[in-house]
C-alpha positions as CSV (number, residue, x, y, z in Angstrom):
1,X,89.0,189.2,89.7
2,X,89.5,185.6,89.2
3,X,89.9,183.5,92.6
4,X,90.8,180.0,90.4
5,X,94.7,179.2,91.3
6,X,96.8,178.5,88.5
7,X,98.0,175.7,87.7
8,X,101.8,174.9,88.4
9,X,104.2,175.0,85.6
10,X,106.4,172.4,84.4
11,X,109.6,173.8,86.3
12,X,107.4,173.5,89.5
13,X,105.6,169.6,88.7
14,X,109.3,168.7,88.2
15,X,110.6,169.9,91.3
16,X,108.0,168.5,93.5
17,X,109.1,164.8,91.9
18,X,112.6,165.6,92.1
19,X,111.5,165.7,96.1
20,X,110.0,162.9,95.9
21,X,112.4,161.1,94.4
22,X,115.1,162.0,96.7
23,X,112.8,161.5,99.4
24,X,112.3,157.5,98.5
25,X,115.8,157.5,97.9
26,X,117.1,158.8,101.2
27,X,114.9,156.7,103.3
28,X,115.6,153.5,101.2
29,X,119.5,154.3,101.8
30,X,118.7,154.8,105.4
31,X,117.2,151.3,105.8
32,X,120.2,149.5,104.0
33,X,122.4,151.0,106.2
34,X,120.6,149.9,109.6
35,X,120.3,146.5,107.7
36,X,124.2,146.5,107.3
37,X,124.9,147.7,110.7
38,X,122.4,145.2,112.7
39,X,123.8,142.3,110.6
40,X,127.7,143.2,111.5
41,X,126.6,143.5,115.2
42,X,125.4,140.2,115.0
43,X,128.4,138.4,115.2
44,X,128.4,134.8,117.4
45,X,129.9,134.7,120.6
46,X,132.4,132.8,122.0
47,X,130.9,129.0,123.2
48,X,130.9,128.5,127.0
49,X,132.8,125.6,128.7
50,X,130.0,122.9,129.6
51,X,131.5,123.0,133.0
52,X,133.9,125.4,135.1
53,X,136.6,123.4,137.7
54,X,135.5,126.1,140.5
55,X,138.4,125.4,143.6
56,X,136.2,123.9,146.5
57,X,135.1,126.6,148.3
58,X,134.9,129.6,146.0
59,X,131.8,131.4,145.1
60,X,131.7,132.9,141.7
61,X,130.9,137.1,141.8
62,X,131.5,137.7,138.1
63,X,132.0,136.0,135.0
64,X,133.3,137.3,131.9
65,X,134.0,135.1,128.5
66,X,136.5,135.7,126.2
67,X,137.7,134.0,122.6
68,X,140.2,131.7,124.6
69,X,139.1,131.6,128.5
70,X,137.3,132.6,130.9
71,X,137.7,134.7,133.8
72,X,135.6,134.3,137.1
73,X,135.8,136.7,139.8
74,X,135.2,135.4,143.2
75,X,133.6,136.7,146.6
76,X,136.4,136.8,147.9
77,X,138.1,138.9,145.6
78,X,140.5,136.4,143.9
79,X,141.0,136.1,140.1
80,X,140.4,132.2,138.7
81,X,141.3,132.1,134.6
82,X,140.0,129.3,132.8
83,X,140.9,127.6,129.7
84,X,138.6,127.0,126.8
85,X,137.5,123.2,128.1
86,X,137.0,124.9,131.6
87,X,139.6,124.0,133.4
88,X,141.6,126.4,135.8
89,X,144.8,127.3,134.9
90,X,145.8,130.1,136.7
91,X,144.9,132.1,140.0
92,X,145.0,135.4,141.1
93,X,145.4,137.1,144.4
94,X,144.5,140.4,145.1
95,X,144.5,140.7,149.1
């Protein structure tokens, strides 16, 4: 008996780079797409006020910014809105 292998035939050669091919394919599709993703995630947040008009007094808890103001949440448990310059323009109660 012989114990050489054959050699593959053409149908087999051309699927094994038909793998490969969709192989490099897949993974370069898989890199444009985190690429894409990453970059829309990216997007600039809103600027900060240089300053906030905090009433005498008040100790901020929280701070959130939005597009147009900015909300601090105090020890105390009130609600202060700011406007985009950082100055307050309305107050909220909750005791």
């Amino acid at each position: 008996m012989d114990s050489e292998t054959p050699s593959p035939d053409g149908s087999v050669r051309l699927l094994k780079w038909l793998v490969v091919g969709m192989t490099a394919s897949m993974i370069a599709l898989a890199i444009v797409l985190i690429w894409a993703i990453l970059s829309e995630m990216g997007s600039p947040a809103p600027d900060w006020p240089a300053a906030l008009d905090l009433p005498e007094g008040t100790r901020p808890a929280a701070v959130t910014r939005a597009q147009d103001f900015t909300v601090v949440v105090t020890e105390a448990g009130d609600i202060l809105l700011f406007d985009a310059g950082g100055a307050l323009t309305r107050r909220i109660d909750l005791k």
